[in-house]
Wavefront OBJ file of the C-alpha trace (Angstrom):
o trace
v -20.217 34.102 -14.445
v -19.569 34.523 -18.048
v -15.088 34.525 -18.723
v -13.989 37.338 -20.935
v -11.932 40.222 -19.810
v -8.356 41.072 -21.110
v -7.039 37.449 -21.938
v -9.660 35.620 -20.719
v -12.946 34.260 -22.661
v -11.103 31.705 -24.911
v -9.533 28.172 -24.873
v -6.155 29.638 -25.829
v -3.157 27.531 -24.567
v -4.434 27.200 -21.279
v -7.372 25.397 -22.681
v -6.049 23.096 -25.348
v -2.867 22.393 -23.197
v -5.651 21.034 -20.553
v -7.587 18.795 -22.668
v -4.366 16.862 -24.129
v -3.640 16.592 -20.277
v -6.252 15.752 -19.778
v -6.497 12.670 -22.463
v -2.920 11.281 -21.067
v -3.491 11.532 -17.453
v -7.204 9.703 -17.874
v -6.372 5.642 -18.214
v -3.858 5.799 -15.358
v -5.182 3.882 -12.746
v -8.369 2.659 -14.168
v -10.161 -0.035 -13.702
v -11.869 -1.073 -16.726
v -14.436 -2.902 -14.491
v -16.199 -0.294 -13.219
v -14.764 2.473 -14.570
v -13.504 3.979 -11.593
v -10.079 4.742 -10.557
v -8.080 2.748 -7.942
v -5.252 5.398 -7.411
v -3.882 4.431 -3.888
v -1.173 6.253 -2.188
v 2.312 4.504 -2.255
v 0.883 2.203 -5.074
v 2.171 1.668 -8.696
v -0.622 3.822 -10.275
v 0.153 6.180 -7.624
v 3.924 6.173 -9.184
v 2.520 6.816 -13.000
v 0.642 9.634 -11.540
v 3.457 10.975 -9.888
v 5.896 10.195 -13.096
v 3.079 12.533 -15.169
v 3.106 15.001 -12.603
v 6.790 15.399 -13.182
v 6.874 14.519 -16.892
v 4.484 17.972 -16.812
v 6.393 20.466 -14.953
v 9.993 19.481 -16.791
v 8.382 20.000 -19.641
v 7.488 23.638 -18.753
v 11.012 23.974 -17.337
v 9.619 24.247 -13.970
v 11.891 22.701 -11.172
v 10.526 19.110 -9.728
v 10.597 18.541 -6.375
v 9.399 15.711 -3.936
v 9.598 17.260 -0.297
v 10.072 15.012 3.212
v 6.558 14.164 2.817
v 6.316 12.952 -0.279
v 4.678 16.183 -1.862
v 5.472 17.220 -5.807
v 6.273 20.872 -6.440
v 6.843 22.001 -9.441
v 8.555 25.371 -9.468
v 8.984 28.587 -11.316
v 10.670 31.167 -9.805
v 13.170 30.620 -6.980
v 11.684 28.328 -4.292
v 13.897 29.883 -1.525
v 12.571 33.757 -2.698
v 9.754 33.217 -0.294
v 5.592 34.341 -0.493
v 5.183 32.678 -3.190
v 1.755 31.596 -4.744
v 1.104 28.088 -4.953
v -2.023 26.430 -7.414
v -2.790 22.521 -7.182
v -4.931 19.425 -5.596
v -4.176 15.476 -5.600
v -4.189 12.671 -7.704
v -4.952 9.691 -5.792
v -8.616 8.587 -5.556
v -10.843 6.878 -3.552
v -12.325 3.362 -4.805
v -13.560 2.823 -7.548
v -13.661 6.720 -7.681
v -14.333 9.410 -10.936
v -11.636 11.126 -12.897
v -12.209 14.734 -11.920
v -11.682 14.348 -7.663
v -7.945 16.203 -7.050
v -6.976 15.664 -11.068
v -8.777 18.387 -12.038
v -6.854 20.910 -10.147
v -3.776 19.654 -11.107
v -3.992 19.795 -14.728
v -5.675 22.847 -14.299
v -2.861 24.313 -12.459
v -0.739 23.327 -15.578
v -2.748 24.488 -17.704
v -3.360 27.838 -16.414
v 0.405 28.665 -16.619
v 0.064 27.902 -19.964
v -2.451 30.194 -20.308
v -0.335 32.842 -18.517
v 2.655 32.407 -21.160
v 0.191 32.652 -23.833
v -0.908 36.153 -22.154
v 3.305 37.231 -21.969
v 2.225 38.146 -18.106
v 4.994 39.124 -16.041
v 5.415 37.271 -12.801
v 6.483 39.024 -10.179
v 6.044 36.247 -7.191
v 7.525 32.572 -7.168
v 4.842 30.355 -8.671
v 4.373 26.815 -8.033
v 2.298 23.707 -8.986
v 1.581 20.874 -6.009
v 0.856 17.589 -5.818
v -0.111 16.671 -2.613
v 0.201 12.781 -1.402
v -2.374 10.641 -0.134
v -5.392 12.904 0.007
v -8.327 10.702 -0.014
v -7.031 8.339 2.587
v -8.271 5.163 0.950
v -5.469 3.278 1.733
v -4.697 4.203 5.476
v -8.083 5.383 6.420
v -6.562 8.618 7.202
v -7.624 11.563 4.641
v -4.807 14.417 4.138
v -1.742 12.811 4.750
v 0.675 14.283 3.031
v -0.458 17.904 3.776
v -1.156 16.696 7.453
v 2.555 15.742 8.052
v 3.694 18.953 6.469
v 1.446 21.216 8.419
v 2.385 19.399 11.835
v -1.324 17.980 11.864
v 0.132 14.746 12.143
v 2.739 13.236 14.096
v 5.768 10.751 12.228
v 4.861 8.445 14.814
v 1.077 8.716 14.553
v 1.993 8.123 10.497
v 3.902 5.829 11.037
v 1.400 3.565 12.764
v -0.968 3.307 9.850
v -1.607 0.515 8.124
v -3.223 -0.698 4.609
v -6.119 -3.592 5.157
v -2.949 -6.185 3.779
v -1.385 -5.101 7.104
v 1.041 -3.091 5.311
v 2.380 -0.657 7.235
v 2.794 3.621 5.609
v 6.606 3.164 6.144
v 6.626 -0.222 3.891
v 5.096 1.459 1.499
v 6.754 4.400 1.146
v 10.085 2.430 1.088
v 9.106 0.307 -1.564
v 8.255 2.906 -3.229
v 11.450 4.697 -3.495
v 10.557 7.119 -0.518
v 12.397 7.114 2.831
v 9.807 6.936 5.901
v 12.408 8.015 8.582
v 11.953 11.869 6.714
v 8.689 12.519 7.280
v 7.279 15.030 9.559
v 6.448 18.614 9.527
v 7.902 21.269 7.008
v 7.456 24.853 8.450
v 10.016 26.129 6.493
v 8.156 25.152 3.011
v 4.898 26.515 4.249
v 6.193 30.036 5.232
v 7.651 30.618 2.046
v 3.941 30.345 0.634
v 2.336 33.751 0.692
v -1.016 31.902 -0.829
v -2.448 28.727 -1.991
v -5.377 27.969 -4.439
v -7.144 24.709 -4.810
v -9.531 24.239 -8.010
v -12.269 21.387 -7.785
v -14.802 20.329 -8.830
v -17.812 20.696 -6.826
v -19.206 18.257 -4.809
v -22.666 18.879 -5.019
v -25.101 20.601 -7.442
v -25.182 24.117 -6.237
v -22.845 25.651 -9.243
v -26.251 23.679 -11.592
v -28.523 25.495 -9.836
v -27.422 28.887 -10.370
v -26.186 28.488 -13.433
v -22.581 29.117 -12.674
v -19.530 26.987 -14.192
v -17.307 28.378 -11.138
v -17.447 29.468 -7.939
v -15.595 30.328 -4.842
v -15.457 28.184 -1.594
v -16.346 29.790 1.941
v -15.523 27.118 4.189
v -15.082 23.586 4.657
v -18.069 22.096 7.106
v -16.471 20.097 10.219
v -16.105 16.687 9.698
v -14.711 13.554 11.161
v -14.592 9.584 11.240
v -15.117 7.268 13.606
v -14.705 4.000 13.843
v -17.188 1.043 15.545
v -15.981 -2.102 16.751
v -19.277 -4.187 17.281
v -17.911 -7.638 19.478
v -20.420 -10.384 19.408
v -19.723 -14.487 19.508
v -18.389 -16.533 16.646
v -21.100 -19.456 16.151
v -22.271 -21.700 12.860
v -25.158 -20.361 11.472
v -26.873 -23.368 11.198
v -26.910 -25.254 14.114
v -27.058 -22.012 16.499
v -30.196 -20.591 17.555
v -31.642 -17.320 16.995
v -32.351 -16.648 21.144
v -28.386 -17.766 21.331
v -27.088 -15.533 19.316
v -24.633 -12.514 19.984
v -24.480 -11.107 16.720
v -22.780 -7.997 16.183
v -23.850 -7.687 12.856
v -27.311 -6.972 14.230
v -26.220 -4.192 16.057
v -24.165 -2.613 13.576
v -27.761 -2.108 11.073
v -29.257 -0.891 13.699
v -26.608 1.548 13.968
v -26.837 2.186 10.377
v -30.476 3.219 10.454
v -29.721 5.241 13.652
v -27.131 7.417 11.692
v -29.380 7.835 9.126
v -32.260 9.117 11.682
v -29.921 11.035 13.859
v -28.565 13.073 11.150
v -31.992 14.009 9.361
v -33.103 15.307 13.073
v -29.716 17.486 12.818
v -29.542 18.810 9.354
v -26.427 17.063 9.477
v -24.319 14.325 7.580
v -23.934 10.524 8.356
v -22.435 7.293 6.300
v -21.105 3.882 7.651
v -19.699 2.961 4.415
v -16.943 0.746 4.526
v -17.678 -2.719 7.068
v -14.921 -5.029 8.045
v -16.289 -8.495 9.503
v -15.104 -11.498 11.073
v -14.650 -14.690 10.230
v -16.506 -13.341 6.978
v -17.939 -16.694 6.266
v -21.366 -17.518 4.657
v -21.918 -20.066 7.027
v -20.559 -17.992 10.616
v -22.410 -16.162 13.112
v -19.681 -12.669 13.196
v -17.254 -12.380 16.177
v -16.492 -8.877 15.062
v -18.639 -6.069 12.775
v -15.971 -2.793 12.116
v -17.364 0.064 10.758
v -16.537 3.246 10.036
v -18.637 6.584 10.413
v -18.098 10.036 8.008
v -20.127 12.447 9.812
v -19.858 16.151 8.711
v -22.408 19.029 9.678
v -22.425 22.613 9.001
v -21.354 23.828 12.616
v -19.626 21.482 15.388
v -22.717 21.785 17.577
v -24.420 20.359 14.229
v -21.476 17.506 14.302
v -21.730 16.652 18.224
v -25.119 16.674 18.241
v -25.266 13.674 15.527
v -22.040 11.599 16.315
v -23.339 11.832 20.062
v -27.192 10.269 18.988
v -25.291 7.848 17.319
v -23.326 6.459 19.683
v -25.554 6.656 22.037
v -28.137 4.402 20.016
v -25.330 1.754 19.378
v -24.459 1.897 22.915
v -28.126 1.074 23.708
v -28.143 -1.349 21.174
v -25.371 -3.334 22.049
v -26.674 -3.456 25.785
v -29.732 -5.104 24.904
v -28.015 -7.492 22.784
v -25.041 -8.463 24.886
v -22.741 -6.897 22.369
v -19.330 -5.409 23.020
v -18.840 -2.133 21.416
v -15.974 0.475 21.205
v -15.763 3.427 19.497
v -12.943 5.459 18.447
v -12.600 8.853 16.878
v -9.814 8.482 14.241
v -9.664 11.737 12.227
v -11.489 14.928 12.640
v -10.785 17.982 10.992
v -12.610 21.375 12.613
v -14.816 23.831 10.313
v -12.393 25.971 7.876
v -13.014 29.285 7.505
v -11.396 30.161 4.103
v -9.205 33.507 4.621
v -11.534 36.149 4.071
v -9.177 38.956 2.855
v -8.136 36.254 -0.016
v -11.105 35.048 -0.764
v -12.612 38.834 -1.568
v -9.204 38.819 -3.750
v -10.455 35.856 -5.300
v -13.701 37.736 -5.906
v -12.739 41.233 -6.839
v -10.516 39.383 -9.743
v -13.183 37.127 -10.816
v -16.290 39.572 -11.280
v -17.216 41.043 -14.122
v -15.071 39.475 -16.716
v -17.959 39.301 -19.550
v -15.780 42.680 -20.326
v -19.492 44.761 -20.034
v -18.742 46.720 -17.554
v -21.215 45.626 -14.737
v -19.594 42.776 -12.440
v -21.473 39.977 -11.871
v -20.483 38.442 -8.261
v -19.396 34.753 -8.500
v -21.111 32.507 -6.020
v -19.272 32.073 -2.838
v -20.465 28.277 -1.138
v -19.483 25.987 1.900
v -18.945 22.255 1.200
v -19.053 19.714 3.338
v -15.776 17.809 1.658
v -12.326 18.031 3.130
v -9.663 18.975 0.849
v -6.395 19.868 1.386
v -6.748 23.772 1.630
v -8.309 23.051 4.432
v -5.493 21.636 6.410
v -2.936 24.422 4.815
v -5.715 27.035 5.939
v -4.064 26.895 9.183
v -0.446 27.748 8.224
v -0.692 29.634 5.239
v -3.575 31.745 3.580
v -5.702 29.564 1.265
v -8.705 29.562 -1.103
v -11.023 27.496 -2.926
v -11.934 27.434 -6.608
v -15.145 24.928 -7.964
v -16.289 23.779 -11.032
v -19.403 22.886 -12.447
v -20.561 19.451 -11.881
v -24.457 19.043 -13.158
v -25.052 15.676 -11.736
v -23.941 16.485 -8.256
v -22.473 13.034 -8.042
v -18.976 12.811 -6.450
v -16.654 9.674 -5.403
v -18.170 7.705 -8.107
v -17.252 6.787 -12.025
v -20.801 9.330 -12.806
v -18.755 12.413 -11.258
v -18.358 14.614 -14.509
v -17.892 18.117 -15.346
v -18.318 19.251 -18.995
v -15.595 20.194 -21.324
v -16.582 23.963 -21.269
v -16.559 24.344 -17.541
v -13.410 22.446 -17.384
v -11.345 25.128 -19.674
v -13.896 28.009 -17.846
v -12.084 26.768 -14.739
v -8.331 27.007 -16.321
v -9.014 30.763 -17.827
v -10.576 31.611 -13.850
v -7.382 29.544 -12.409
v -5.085 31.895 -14.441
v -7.199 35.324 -14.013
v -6.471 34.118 -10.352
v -2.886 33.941 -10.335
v -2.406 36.416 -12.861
v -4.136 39.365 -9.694
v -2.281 37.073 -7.220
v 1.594 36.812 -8.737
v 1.828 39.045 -11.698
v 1.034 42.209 -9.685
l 1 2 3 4 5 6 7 8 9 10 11 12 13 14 15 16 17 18 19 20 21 22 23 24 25 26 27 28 29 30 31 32 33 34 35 36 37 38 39 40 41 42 43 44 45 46 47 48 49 50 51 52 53 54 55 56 57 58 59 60 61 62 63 64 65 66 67 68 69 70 71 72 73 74 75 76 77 78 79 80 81 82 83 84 85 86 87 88 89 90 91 92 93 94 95 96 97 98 99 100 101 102 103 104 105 106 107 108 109 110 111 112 113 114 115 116 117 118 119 120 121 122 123 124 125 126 127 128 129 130 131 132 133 134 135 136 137 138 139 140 141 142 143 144 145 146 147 148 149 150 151 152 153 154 155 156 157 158 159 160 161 162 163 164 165 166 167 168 169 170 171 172 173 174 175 176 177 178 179 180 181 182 183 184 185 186 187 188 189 190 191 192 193 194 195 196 197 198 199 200 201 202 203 204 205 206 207 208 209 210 211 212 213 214 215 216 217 218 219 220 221 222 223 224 225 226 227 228 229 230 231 232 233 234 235 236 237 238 239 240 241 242 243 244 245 246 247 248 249 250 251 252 253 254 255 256 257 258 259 260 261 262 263 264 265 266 267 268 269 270 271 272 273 274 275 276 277 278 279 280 281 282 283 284 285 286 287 288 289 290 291 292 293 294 295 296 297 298 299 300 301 302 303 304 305 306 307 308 309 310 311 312 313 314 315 316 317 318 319 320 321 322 323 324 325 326 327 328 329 330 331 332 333 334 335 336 337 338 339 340 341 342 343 344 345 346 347 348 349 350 351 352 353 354 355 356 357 358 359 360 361 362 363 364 365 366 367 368 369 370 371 372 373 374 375 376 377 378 379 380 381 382 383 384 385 386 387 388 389 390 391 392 393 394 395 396 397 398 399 400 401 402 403 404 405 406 407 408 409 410 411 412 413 414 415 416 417 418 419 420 421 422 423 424
């Protein structure tokens, strides 16, 4: 997909106005060990995020928001006007995670209005720019919060129950942070006043490389769950016990590990344990407890069943044979996401052929197998998926990159976007 119809094809506003974005938003959060970005929900880099976020839209003379859930809106256009078009992502991260997961979309949401101005469009539908809270779970272990609670996806009792690995409870945190916990809950009365919502990424995978493309459209969102393993053996020394004695859960959970691995290779599927919790956690101790958690995603749910069943079923096995407790409980799941197909043609129809030669050239239209936040809002409101480029494939890691060109390719097809969606 080459950019270049009426408006489209250069930098402009849109793109310049990303990159210095781009530059201020990038230390926030991190860590100048490993490069990665530690932006946890409810947290103080969570707050300079959020104080960019709204340091952004006031200085567009957009109207700032923070709804019950701890959402930012930035508005223009009267909120209450209804069917408005909404553009954004997140900007929290997962550990130790790379700059471009949910930031992208942000900026590029700010940028593409500036793109818009530079155009002198005309808009004709409220527009607005989200940030939505607590995304990547990496604090609660619960991905999607903040667009859970407002879609009803999650209960103000369920959120209220989660707790950080200090033992910190969601409601703490939001109250230190300034945010009351007794207003959460659903918002039906936002969502119906959205008449569409558009997420930019950047893609999770390699596909966009392989075809040459700097952006495409999203299809749907693979099923995709986690579940979590409590593996309960018998606290001993490790020196003085021996091996024929042992109940050692830790055994049991690798063996689990390599089961996942086999199980989802026999169904074209997904599987990672990769975050472990263990007790005592001494050199020198036998465990009395291996946690861990399973990410399983597949392209259909008979895909998904078919591997989270093998593996339980292996660790069940396991754990018999070793006289090992073991409990398993499903703690998120999130059902395959078929984008809306009437706005994703939209999407489409807009996009194609803006080399400005005449012949369209369709952009490529691909299924991930990462959860976003479109995909929860897919069930109240109509919602689409723009990616970028990424030519190393890598994701959820300091390597995740997506070049400079692609980037501003993504603004100018973020603002072709809402240009056919709220200036017609």
């Amino acid at each position: 997909m080459a950019g270049g119809a009426a408006g489209s094809g250069s930098a402009g506003d849109g793109g310049s106005s990303f990159l210095a974005m781009w530059r201020e938003l990038l230390p926030v959060g991190r860590n100048p060990e490993s490069g990665g970005y530690r932006r946890y929900a409810w947290t103080g880099a969570d707050a300079d995020c959020r104080a960019w976020f709204q340091a952004q839209a006031e200085a567009r003379g957009l109207v700032h928001e923070v709804d019950r859930n701890g959402n930012q809106w930035a508005w223009l256009g009267d909120p209450l006007a209804g069917d408005a078009v909404v553009a954004g992502s997140h900007l929290d991260s997962v550990p130790d995670g790379g700059a471009f997961d949910g930031p992208l979309g942000v900026v590029s949401s700010f940028a593409a209005l500036d793109e818009l101005r530079r155009r002198g469009v005309e808009f004709t539908r409220p527009l607005a720019i989200s940030n939505f809270g607590d995304e990547e779970g990496a604090r609660f272990g619960l991905a999607c919060v903040g667009s859970r609670l407002a879609a009803g996806q999650l209960t103000a009792e369920a959120a209220h129950r989660l707790r950080d690995g200090d033992g910190i409870t969601l409601p703490q945190a939001m109250e230190a942070a300034g945010h009351d916990p007794d207003a959460i809950g659903p918002d039906p009365e936002r969502l119906a006043r959205i008449g569409a919502f558009v997420e930019l990424h950047v893609e999770q995978g390699r596909a966009l490389d392989l075809t040459g493309d700097p952006v495409g459209i999203a299809s749907a969102i693979w099923p995709h769950g986690r579940w979590r393993f409590d593996f309960r053996g018998e606290a001993n020394h490790a020196g003085t016990t021996r091996l024929a004695d042992r109940r050692d859960p830790m055994l049991t959970y690798a063996e689990t590990v390599l089961a996942a691995r086999r199980e989802a290779e026999l169904a074209g599927a997904l599987a990672t344990f990769g975050k472990i919790s263990v007790e005592p956690n001494g050199v020198n101790a036998i465990p009395s407890l291996v946690r861990g958690w399973l990410d399983s995603r597949a392209a259909d749910q008979a895909g998904l069943d078919a591997v989270v069943t093998g593996i339980e079923r292996a660790a069940r096995e396991h754990a018999e044979r070793a006289g090992i407790d073991l409990d398993v409980v499903r703690e998120s799941f999130t059902p395959v996401v078929e984008f809306e197909h009437a706005l994703r043609d939209e999407l489409g129809k807009i996009l194609a052929g803006r080399d400005g030669g005449g012949a369209d050239r369709a952009v490529p239209v691909l299924g991930t197998g990462a959860g976003h936040d479109a995909g929860i809002l897919s069930a109240s409101v109509p919602t689409a998926m723009l990616f970028v480029r990424n030519p190393t494939g890598i994701s959820h890691s300091p390597a995740e990159h997506a070049g400079e060109d692609d980037c501003v390719a993504g603004v100018i097809a973020l603002a072709d976007v809402l240009e056919g969606l709220a200036c017609s």
